[in-house]
C-alpha distance (Angstrom), angle and dihedral (degrees) to the residues before:
residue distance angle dihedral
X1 . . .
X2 3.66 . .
X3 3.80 118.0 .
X4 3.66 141.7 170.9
X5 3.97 130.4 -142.4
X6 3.87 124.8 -161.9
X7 3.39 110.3 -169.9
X8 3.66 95.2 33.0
X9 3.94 105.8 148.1
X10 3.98 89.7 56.8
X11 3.19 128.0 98.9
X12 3.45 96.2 -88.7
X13 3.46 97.6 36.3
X14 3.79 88.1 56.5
X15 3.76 98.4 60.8
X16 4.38 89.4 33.4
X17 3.92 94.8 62.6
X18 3.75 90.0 46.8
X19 3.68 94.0 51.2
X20 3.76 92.8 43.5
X21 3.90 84.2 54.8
X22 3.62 97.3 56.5
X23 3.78 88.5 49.5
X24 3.25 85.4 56.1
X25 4.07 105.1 -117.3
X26 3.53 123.1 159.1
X27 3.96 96.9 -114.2
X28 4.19 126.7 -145.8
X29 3.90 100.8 -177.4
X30 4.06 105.7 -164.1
X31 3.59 109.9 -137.6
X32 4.18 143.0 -170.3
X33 3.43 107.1 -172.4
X34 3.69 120.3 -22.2
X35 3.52 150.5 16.9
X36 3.80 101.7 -121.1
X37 4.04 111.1 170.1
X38 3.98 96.6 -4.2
X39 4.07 97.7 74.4
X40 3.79 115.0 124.4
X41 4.41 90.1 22.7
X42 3.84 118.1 115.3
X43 3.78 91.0 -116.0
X44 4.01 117.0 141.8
X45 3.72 104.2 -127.3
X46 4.11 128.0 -150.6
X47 3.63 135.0 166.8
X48 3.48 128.5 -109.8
X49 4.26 143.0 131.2
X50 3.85 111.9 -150.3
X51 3.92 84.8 -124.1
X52 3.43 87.2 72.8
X53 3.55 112.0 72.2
X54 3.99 104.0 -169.2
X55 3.69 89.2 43.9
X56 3.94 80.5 59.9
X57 3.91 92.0 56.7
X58 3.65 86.6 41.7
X59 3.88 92.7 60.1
X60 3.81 102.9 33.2
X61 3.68 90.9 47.6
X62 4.16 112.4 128.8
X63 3.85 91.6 3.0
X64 3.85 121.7 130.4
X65 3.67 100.2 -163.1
X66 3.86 122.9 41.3
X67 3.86 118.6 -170.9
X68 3.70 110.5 -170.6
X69 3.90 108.3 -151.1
X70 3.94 105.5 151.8
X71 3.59 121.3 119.4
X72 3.55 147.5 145.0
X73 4.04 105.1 -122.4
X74 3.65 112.2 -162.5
X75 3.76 148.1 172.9
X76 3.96 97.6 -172.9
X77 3.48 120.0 59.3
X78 3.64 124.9 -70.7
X79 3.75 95.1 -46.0
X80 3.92 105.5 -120.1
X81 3.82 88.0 -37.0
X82 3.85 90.2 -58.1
X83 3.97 95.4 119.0
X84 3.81 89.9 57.1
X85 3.56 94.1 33.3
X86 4.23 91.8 56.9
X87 3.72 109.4 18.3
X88 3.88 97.3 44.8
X89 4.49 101.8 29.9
X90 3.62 99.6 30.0
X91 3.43 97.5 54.6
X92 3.95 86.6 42.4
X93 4.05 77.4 51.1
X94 3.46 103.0 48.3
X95 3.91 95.5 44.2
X96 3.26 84.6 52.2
X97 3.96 98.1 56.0
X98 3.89 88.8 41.1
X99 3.89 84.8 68.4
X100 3.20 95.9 35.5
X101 3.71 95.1 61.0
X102 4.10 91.4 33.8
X103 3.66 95.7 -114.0
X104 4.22 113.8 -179.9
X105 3.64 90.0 -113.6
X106 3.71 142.8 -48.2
X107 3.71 128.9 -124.0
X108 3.79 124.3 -146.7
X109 3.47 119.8 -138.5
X110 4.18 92.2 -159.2
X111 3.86 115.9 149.4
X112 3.51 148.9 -125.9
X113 3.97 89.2 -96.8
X114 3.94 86.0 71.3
X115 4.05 76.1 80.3
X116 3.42 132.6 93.1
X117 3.93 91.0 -113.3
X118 4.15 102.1 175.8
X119 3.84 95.5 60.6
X120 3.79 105.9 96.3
X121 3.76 95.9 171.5
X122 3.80 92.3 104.2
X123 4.00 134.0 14.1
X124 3.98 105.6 -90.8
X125 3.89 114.4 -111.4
X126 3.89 122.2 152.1
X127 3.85 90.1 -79.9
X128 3.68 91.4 67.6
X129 4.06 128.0 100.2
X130 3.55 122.3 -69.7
X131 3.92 124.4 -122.4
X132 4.32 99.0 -97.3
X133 3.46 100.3 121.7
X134 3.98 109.0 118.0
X135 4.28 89.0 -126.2
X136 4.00 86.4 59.0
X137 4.20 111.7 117.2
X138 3.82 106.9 -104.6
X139 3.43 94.5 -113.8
X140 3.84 95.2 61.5
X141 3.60 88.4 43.5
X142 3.74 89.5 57.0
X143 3.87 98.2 47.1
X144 3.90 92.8 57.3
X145 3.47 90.8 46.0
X146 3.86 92.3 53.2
X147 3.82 86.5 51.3
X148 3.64 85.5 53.3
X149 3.80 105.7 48.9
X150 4.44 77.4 47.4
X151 3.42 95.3 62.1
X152 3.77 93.4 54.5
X153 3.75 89.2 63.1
X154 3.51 95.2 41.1
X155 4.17 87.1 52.4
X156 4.00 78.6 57.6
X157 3.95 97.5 52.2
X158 3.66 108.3 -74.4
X159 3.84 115.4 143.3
X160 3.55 104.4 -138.5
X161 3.78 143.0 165.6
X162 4.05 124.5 -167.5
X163 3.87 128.4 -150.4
X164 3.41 134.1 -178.9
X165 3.81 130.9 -159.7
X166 3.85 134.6 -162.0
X167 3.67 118.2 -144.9
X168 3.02 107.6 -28.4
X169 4.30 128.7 -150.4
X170 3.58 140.0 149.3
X171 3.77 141.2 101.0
X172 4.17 127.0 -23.9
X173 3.41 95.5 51.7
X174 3.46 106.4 140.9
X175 3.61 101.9 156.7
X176 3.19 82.9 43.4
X177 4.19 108.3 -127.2
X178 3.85 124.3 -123.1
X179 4.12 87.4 -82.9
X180 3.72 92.7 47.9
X181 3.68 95.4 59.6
X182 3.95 89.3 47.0
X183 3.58 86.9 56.6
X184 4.03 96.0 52.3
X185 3.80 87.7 42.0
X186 4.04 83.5 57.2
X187 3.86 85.9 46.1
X188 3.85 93.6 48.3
X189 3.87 98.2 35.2
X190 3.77 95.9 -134.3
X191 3.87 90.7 127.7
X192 3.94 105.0 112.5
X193 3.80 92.9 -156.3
X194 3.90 142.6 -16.4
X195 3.76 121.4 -119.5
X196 3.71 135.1 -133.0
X197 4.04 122.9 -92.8
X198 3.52 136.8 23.9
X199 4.17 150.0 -142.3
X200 3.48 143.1 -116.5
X201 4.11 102.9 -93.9
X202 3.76 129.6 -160.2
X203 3.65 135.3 178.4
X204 3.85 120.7 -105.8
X205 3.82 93.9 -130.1
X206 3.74 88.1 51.4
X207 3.86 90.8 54.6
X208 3.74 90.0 43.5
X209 4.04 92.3 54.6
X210 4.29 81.0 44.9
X211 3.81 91.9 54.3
X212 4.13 99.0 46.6
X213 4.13 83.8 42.2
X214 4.32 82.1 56.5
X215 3.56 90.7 50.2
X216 4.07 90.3 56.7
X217 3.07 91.3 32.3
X218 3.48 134.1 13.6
X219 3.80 120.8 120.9
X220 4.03 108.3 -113.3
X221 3.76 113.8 -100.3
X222 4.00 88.6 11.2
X223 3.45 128.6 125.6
X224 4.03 129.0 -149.6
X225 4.02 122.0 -164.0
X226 3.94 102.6 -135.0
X227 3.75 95.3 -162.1
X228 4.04 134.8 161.8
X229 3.60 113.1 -163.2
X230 3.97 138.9 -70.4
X231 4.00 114.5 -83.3
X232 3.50 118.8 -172.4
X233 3.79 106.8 -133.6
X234 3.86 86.6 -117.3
X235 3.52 96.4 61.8
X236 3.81 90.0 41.6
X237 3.66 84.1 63.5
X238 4.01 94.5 48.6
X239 3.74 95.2 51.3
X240 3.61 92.3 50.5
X241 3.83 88.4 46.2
X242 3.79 93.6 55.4
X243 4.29 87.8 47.7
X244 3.36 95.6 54.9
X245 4.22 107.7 10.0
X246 3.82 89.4 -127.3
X247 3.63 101.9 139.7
X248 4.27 117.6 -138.1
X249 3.39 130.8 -139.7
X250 3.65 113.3 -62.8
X251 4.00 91.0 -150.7
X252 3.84 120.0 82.7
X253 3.84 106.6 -162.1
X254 3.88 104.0 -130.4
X255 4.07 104.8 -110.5
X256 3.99 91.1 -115.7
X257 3.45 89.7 59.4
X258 3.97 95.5 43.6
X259 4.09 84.0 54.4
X260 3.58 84.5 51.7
X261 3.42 108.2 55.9
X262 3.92 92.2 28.6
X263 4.14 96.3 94.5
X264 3.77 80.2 53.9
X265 3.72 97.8 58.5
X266 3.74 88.3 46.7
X267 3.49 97.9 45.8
X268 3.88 85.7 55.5
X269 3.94 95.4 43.5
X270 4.15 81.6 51.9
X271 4.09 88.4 54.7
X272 3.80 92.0 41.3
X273 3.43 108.7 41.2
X274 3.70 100.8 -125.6
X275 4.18 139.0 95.1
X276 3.54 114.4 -77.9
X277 3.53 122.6 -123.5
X278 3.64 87.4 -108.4
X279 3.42 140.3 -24.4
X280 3.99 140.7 -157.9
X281 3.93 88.1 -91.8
X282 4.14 96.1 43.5
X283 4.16 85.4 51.6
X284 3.64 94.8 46.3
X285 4.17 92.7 60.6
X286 3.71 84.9 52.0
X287 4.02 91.6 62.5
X288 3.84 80.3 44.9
X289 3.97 118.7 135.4
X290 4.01 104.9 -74.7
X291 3.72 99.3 -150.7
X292 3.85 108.3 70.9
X293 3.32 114.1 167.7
X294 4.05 125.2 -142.9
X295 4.36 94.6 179.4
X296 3.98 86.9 117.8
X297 3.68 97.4 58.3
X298 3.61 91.2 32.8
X299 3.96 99.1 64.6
X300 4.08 91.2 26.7
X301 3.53 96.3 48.0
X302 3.60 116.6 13.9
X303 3.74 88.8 -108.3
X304 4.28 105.2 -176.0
X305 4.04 109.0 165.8
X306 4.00 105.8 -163.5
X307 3.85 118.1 -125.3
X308 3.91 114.7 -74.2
X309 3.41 100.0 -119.8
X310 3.76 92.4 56.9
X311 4.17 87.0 57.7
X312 4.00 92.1 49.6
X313 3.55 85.1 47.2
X314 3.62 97.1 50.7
X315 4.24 92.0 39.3
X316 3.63 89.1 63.2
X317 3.55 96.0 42.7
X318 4.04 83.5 61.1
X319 3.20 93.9 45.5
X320 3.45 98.3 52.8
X321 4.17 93.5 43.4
X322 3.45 88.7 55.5
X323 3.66 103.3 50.1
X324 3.42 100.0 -104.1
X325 4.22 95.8 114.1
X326 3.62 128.9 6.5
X327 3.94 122.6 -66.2
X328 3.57 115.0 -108.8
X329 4.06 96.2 33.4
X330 3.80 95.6 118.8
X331 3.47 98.1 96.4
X332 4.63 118.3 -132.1
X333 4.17 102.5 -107.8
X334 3.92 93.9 0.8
């Protein structure tokens, strides 16, 4: 079967295309400007920006299956009016060109952000409130806003499935992601503190297996919560100590003062160029509802994430294969 991936060199993407592979899929990965993590697969590549709605057309043309990954993650603000511009119109474009061209169906990668994630009253399943209120991080604005502008082309014919992941981490991530880097910064030590809280985590491969079980089958218009389980960011910190016996920062900076000196770190990631440690937005998620509930996906598509410590294991066994950290770091019984 032919299919087409936007978003493909993500993180996501990364581990998608090679599972589509092994299926055996005939695979059109939709690219901007590079080919990070898919060089040396037997993946057709074309060019295209979900801004760019004929390029769209151009790229989903002939393809049965389209899964929409592309997105513009962030944890400070809407980026020069690239996190509307991306996560709310491009997927309006590309579920547009899917039934344009008369593609099968389309499945949208949204995520767990598209959620109302301060309300505590209630555990979180898909029946919960969305993220509208004015106070809500840009980004999760954005994502329930793409879901939106979706269901207005599905209304008009569109197949289409939704999922949407918690944190997500785990192999292929060449870039690396926002967890990725924590995870070297663990390995190197050159965190100054940890912070309070924590979030529900899942493992990318576990997400991938979620996404191909939407594309069979996922309910049009439905979405499915492919969660792991909460982590406090302390215990992240232990597992990865036991995998690698790099010890973390003893000190937890109270979340008062994080909120404090959180304008600063974005004020210098503004001067610099480059993501701030964290930001106002980043330590809001971590106050985010704890119980997140994956039932949906469970019974509708045999949704099964593996334990935690098995994915930090297996993240810094990647790493360390690919050059990234040291051979030899994953620890024997870890």
């Amino acid at each position: 079967m032919k299919v087409v991936v936007t978003g493909a060199t993500g993180h996501v993407g990364a581990n998608l295309v090679r599972a589509l592979l092994r299926e055996g899929h005939e695979v059109r990965a939709m690219v901007r400007d590079d080919r990070v993590g898919l060089d040396g697969l037997e993946v057709e590549f074309v060019r295209g920006d979900v801004r760019d709605p004929a390029s769209l057309r151009r790229a989903f043309a002939g393809a049965e299956l389209v899964f929409h990954l592309a997105a513009m993650i962030s944890i400070s603000g809407d980026r020069k009016g690239l996190v509307p511009a991306i996560n709310v119109h491009g997927v309006r474009n590309a579920a547009e060109a899917a039934l344009a061209v008369g593609a099968r169906r389309m499945v949208h990668v949204s995520s767990i952000h598209a959620f109302g994630l301060d309300d505590r009253s209630a555990p979180l399943d898909e029946r919960r409130p969305r993220a509208l209120e004015s106070f809500e991080p840009a980004y999760n604005l954005s994502k329930n806003a793409g879901e939106v502008e979706l269901r207005k082309v599905i209304d008009r014919g569109l197949d289409a499935t939704i999922v949407n992941p918690t944190g997500i981490v785990g192999p292929f991530d060449y870039r690396p992601s926002r967890m990725g880097r924590l995870f070297l910064q663990l390995y190197r030590r050159s965190l100054p503190s940890l912070v309070p809280g924590g979030f529900d985590f899942v493992d990318v491969r576990d997400v991938v297996a979620g996404i191909l079980s939407a594309a069979e089958r996922g309910e049009t218009g439905e979405n499915y919560i492919l969660g792991g389980r909460y982590v406090p960011v302390r215990e992240l910190a232990s597992i990865a100590e036991r995998i690698t016996g790099r010890r973390p920062p003893r000190v937890s900076a109270p979340m008062w003062l994080a909120r404090a000196t959180a304008p600063f770190f974005e004020l210098g990631g503004r001067v610099t160029g480059r993501e701030p440690l964290y930001t106002r937005e980043s330590l809001s998620a971590l106050r985010a509802n704890p119980d997140i509930r994956h039932d949906k996906a469970k019974a509708a598509l045999g949704h099964r994430p593996r334990p935690f410590e098995e994915t930090v294991r297996d993240t810094y066994a990647w790493f360390a294969s690919h050059g990234v950290l040291p051979p030899g770091i994953v620890r024997s019984g870890g």
